[in-house]
C-alpha positions as CSV (number, residue, x, y, z in Angstrom):
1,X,-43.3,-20.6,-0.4
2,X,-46.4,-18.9,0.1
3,X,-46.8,-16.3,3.3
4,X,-49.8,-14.6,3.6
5,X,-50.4,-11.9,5.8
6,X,-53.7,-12.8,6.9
7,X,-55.9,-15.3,6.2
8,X,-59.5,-15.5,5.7
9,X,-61.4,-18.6,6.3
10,X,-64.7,-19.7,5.6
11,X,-65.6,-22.6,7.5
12,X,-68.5,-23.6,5.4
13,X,-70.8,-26.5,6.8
14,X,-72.1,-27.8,3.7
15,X,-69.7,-30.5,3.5
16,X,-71.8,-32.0,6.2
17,X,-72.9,-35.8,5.9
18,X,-76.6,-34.9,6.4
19,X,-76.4,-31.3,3.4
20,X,-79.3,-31.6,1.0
21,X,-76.4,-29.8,-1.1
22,X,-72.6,-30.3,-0.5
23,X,-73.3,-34.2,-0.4
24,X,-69.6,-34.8,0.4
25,X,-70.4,-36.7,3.8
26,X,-67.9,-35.2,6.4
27,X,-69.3,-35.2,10.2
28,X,-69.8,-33.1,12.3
29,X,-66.4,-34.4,14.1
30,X,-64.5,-34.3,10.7
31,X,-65.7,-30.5,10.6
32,X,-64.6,-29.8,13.7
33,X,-61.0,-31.4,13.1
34,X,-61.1,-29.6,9.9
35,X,-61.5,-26.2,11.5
36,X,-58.9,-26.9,14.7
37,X,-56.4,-27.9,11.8
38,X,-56.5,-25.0,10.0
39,X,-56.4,-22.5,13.0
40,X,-54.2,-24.4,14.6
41,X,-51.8,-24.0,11.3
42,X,-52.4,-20.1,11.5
43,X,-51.5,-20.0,15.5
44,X,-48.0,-22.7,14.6
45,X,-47.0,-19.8,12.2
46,X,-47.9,-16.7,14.0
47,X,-50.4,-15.5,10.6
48,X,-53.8,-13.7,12.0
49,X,-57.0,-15.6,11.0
50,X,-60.8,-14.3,10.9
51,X,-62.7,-17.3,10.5
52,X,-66.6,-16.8,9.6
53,X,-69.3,-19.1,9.0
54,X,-70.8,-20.4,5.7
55,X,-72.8,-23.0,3.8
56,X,-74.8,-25.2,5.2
57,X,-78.5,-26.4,4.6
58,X,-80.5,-27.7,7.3
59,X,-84.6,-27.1,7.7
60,X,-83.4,-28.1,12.0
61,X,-81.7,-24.4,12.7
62,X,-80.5,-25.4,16.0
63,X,-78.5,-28.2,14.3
64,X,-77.2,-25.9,11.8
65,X,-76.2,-23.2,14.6
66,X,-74.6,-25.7,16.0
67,X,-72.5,-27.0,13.1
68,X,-72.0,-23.1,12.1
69,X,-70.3,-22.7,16.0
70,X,-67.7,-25.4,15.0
71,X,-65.3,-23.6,13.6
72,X,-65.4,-20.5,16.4
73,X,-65.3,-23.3,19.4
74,X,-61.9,-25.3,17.2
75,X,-60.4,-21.5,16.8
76,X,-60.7,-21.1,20.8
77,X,-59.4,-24.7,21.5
78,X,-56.6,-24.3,19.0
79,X,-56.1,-20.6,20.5
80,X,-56.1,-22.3,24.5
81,X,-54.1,-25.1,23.4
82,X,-51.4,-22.8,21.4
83,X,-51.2,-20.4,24.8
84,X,-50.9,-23.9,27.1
85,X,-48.0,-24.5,24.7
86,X,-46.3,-21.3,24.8
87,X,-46.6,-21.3,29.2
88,X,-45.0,-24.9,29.2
């Protein structure tokens, strides 16, 4: 059983369906669940997470910004939804 004592995770974008690059053809709501999964995993077994950007090739930057903030907006709804949990 593995049990890290922090984990660091890059939620790189270039998965996207659109990347010029990653060509693996996830969207932008696959990303998102992606990212909510893996925080949410972190917050079910009380590990500390810093989640940072990465990846991602786009010549539109305020698409790109906006598939970079998907993994800091699934951290906060995994966080809110994990502290809903814990009131109930």
């Amino acid at each position: 059983e593995f049990d890290p004592d922090l984990i660091l995770y890059i939620g790189g974008v270039d998965v996207w369906e659109g990347d010029a690059l990653g060509k693996l053809n996830v969207t932008e709501k696959g990303i998102y669940e992606r990212d909510y999964y893996v925080s949410r995993l972190a917050l079910e077994r009380g590990v500390p997470i810093a989640c940072v950007i990465g990846g991602g090739y786009d010549q539109n930057r305020k698409r790109l910004a906006r598939r970079h903030s998907l993994v800091h907006r699934a951290a906060i709804h995994a966080w809110n939804n994990d502290n809903e949990l814990l009131r109930a």
